[in-house]
C-alpha positions as CSV (number, residue, x, y, z in Angstrom):
1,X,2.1,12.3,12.0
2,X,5.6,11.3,11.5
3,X,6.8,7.9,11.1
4,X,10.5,7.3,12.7
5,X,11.1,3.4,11.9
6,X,9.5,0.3,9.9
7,X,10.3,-3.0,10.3
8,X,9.0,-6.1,8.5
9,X,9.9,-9.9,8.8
10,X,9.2,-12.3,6.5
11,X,6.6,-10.3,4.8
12,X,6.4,-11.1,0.9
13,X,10.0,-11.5,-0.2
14,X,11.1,-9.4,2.5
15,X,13.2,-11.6,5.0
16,X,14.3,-8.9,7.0
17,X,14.2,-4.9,6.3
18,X,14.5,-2.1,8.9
19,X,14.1,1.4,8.1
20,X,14.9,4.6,9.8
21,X,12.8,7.4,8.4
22,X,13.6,11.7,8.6
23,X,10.6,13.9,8.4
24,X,10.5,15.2,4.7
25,X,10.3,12.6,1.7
26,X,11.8,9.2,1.5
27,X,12.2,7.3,-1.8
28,X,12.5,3.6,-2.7
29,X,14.8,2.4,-5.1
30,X,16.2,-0.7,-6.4
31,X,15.9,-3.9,-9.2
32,X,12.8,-5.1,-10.8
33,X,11.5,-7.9,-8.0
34,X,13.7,-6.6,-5.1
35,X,11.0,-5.8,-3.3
36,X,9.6,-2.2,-3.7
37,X,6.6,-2.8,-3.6
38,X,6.1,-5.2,-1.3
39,X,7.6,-2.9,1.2
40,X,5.2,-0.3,0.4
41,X,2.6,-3.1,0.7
42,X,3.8,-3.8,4.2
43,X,3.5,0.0,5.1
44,X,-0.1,0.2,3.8
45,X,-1.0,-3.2,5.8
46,X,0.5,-1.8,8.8
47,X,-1.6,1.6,8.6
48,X,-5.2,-0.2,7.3
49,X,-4.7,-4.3,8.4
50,X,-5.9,-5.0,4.8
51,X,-3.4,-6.1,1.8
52,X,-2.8,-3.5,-1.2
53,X,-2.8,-6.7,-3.6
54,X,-3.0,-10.5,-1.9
55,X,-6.5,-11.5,-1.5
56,X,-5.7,-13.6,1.3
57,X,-3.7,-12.9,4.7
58,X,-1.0,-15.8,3.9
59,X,0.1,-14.9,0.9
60,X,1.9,-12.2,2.6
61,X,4.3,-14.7,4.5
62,X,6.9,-15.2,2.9
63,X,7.7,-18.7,1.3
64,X,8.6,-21.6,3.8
65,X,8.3,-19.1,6.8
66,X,5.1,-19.5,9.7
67,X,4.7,-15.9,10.1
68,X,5.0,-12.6,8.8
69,X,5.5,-9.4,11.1
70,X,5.3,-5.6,10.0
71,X,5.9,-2.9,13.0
72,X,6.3,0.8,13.0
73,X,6.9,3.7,15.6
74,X,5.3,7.0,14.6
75,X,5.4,10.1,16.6
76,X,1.3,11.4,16.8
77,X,0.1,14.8,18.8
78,X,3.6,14.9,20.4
79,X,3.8,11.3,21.6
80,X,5.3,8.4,20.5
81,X,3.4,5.2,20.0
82,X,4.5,1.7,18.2
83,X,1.9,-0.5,16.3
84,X,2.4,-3.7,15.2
85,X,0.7,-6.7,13.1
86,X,1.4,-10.5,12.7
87,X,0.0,-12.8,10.3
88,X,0.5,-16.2,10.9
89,X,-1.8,-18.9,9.5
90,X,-4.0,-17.1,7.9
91,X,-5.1,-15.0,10.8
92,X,-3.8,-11.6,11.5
93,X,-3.3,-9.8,15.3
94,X,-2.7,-6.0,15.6
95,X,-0.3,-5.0,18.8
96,X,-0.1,-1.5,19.9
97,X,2.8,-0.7,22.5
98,X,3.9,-4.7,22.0
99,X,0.6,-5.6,23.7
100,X,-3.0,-7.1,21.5
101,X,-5.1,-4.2,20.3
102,X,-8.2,-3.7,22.2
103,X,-10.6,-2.5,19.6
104,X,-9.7,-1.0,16.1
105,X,-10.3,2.1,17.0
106,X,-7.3,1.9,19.9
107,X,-5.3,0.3,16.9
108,X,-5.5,2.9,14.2
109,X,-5.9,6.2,16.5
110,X,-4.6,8.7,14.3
111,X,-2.8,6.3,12.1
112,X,-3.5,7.0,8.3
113,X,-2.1,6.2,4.6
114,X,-2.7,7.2,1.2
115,X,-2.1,4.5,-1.5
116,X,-1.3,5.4,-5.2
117,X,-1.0,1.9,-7.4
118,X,-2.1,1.4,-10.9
119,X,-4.6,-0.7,-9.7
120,X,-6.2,2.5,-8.8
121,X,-7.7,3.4,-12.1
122,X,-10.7,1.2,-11.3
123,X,-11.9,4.1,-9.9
124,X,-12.7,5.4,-12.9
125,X,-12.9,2.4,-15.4
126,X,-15.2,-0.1,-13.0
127,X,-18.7,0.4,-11.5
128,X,-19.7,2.2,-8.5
129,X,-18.2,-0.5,-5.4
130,X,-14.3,0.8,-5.8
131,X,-15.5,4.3,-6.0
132,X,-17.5,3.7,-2.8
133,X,-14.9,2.2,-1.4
134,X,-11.9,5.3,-1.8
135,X,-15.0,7.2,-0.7
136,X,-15.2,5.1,3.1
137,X,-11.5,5.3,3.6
138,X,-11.1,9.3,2.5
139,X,-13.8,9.6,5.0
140,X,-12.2,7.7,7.6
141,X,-8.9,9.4,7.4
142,X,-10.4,12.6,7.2
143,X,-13.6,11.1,10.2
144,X,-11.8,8.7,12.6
145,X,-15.4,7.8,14.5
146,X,-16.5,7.0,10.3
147,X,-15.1,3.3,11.4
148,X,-17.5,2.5,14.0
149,X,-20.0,4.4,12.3
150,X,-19.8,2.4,8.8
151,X,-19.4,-0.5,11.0
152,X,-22.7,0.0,12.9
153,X,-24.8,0.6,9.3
154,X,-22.9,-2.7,8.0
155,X,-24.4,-5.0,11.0
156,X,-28.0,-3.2,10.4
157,X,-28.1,-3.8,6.6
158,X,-26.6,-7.8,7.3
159,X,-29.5,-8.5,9.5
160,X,-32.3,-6.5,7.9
161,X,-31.0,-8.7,4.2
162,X,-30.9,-11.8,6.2
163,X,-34.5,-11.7,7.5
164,X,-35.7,-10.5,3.7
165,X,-33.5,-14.0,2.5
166,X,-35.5,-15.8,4.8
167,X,-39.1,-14.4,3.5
168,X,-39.6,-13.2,7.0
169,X,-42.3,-11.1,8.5
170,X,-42.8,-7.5,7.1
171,X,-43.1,-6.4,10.8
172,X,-39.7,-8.4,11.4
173,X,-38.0,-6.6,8.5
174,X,-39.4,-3.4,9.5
175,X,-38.0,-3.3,12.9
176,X,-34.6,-2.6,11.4
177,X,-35.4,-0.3,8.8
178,X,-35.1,2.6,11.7
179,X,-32.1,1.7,13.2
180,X,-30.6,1.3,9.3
181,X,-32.2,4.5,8.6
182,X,-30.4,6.6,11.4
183,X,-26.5,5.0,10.7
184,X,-26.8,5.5,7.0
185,X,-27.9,9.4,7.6
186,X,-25.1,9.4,9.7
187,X,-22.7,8.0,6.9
188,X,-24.8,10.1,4.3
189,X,-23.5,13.2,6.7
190,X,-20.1,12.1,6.5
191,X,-19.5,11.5,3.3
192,X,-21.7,15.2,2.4
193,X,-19.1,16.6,4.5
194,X,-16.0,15.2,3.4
195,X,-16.9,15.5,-0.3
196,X,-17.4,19.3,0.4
197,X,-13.5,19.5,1.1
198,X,-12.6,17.0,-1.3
199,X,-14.7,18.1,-4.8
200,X,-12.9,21.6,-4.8
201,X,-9.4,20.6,-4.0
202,X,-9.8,17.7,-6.5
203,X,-11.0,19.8,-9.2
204,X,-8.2,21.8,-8.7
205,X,-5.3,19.1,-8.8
206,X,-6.9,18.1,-12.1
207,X,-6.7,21.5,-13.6
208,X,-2.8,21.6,-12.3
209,X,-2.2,18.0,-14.0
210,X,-3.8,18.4,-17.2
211,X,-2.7,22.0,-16.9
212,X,-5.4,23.6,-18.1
213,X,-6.1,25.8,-15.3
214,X,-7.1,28.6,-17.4
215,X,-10.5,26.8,-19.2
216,X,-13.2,28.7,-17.5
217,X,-14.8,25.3,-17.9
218,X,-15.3,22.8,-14.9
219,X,-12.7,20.2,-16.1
220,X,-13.4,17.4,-13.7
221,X,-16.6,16.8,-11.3
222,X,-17.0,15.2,-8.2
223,X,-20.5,14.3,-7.0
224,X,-22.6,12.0,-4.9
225,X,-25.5,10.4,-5.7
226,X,-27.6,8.7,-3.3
227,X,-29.8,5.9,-4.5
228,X,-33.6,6.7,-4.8
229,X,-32.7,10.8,-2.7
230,X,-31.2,12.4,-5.5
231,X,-32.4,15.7,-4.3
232,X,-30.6,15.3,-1.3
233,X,-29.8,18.8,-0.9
234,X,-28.6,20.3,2.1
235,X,-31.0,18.3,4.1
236,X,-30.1,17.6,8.3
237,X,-29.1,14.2,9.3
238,X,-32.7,13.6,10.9
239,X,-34.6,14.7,7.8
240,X,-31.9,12.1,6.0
241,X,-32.8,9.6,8.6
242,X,-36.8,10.6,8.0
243,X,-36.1,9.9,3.9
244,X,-34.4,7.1,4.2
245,X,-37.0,5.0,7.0
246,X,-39.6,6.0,3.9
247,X,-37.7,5.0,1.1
248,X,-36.7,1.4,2.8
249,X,-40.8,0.9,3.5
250,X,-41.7,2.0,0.0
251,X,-39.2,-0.4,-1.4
252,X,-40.1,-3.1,1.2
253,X,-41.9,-5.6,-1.8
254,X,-38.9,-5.1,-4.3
255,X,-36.7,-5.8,-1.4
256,X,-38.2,-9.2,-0.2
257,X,-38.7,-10.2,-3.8
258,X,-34.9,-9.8,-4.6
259,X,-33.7,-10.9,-1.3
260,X,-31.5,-7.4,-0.6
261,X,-31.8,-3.6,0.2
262,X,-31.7,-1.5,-2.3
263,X,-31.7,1.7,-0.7
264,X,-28.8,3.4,1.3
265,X,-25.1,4.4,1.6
266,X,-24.1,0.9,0.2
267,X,-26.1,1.6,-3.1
268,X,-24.4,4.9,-3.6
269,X,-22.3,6.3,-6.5
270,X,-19.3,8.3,-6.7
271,X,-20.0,11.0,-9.7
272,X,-17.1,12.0,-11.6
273,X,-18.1,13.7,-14.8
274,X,-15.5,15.1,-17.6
275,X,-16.3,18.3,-18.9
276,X,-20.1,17.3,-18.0
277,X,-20.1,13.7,-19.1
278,X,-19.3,10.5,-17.3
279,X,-15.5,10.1,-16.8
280,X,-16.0,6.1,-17.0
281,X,-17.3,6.5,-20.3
282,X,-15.7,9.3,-22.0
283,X,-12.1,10.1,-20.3
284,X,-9.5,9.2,-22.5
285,X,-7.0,6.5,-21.1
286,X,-4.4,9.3,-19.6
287,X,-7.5,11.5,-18.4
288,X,-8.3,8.5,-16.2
289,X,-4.9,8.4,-14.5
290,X,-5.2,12.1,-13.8
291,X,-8.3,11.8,-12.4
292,X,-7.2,9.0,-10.1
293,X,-4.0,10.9,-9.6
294,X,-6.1,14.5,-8.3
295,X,-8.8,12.1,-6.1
296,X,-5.6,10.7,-4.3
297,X,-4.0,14.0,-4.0
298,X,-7.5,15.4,-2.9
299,X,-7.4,12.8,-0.1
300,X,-4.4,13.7,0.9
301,X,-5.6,17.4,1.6
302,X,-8.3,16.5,3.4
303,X,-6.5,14.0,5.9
304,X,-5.1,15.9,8.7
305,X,-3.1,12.7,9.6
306,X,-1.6,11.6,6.9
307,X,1.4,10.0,4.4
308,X,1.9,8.7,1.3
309,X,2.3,5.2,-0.3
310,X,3.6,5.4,-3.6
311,X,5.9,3.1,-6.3
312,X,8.4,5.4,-5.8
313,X,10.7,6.7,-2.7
314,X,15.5,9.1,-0.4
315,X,16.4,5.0,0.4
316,X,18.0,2.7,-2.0
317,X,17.8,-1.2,-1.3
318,X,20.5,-2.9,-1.0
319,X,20.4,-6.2,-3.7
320,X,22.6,-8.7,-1.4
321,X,20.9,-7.2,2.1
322,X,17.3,-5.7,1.1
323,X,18.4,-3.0,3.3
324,X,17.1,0.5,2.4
325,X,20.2,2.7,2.5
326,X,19.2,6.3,2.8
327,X,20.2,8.8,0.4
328,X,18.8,12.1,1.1
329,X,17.7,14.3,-2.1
């Protein structure tokens, strides 16, 4: 994947900025609150439709403006192909080719980032929701199909927690358990087999960071752990499936009592253990960032369609303009 141009209008501070990019590495530069990062914010919206920091869509226009627009033209399996997305009023709409997206899947096709912030170390410090979450979008990039998958599980698990809410029938609860059962084998498969590309590579980035490469000790740990199937083991997506449907009907009373499922993939964990102990707990402060560093770099790897957002980048901006000029290195 190779992006050729980026253009963004009135996104953050960013008024106008266009950006003609070469194949190889391109680096940002410029004054504290010119703009870096917002640019790199734009990139990541573009590639995911979500926002790197704003926790709502209109904070990304920028002040006094109706509308904020972020485009890009990338060259993907030989062919090129422009996406686009507008945020205006809170709302967002994704254009491929200038015309609406029909689905998210027609929008994204092949598109994928990588995003390295300092936010990023909640991986490590914070409970098991931001792991789960770099977990869903390493899949995705490395899975493209992982979108309607997670998407299917999501719908299941809302209308199976609804009904248990609403104290209804067992028999009325039960008739989504199988249906949840089958899409969160699927997403168990997934994730088994996208962690079996990622553990090794990210073990090895560690190793290179904290260069210690030579410690016939494991150094970092990547695991999974599934909530109530610990012993997964290399178990086929129907025997998951068969788990799981038990699991959900053995835990049917604790689930109507608490009003939630509290079985599947959205219960999961993330293991990363330090020299055999929890990494959350015992990784010193710059052992964090080099974990977080080698799970990015591991994701990387394992996308076959990928690029890299970064606070960094051969462009420097321009204070009077916030035009990147390019400066190759």
């Amino acid at each position: 994947m190779h992006l050729f141009a980026l253009r963004a209008a009135d996104f953050r501070n960013l008024a106008a900025v266009e950006l003609s990019l070469g194949p190889g590495a391109t680096v940002i530069a410029g004054e504290n609150g010119q703009g870096k990062t917002n640019l790199l914010e734009a990139l990541f919206f573009l590639a995911t439709l979500k926002p790197l920091r704003a926790s709502r869509l209109a904070e990304l226009v920028r002040f006094g403006q109706p509308r904020a627009r972020v485009e890009g033209e990338f060259e993907l399996s030989g062919a090129r192909r422009a996406i686009a997305v507008e945020v205006e009023k809170g709302e967002r709409r994704a254009l491929v080719d200038g015309k609406p997206a029909a689905s998210l899947e027609s929008y994204f096709g092949g598109v994928s980032v990588v995003a390295f912030t300092p936010d990023d170390l909640s991986l490590v410090k914070e409970g098991p929701e931001a792991r789960r979450r770099f977990l869903d979008r390493a899949v995705f990039n490395r899975f493209p199909a992982y979108l309607q998958e997670s998407r299917n599980y999501g719908r299941a698990l809302r209308s199976r927690n609804r009904l248990l809410r609403e104290r209804a029938e067992s028999a009325l609860v039960a008739a989504f358990d199988a249906p949840l059962a089958q899409a969160g084998a699927r997403l168990w498969s997934r994730r088994r087999a996208l962690l079996e590309e990622l553990a090794p590579r990210v073990g090895r980035a560690f190793a290179e960071i904290s260069r210690a490469e030579a410690d016939p000790e494991p150094l970092l740990e990547v695991g999974y752990r599934a909530a109530g199937l610990e012993a997964l083991g290399a178990r086929s997506e129907a025997e998951l499936a068969q788990a799981l449907l038990g699991l959900l009907g053995e835990r049917l009373a604790r689930d109507r009592e608490r009003g939630f499922t509290s079985v599947g993939p959205h219960a999961d964990e993330l293991s990363l253990r330090h020299r055999e102990r929890p990494a959350r707990a015992y990784a010193s402060q710059g052992q964090q960032r080099a974990i977080v560093l080698a799970l990015k770099l591991g994701e990387m790897e394992t996308s076959p369609r990928r690029w890299a957002v970064r606070r960094s980048c051969s462009s420097t901006m321009s204070p009077a303009s916030s035009t990147p000029r390019r400066t190759r290195t």
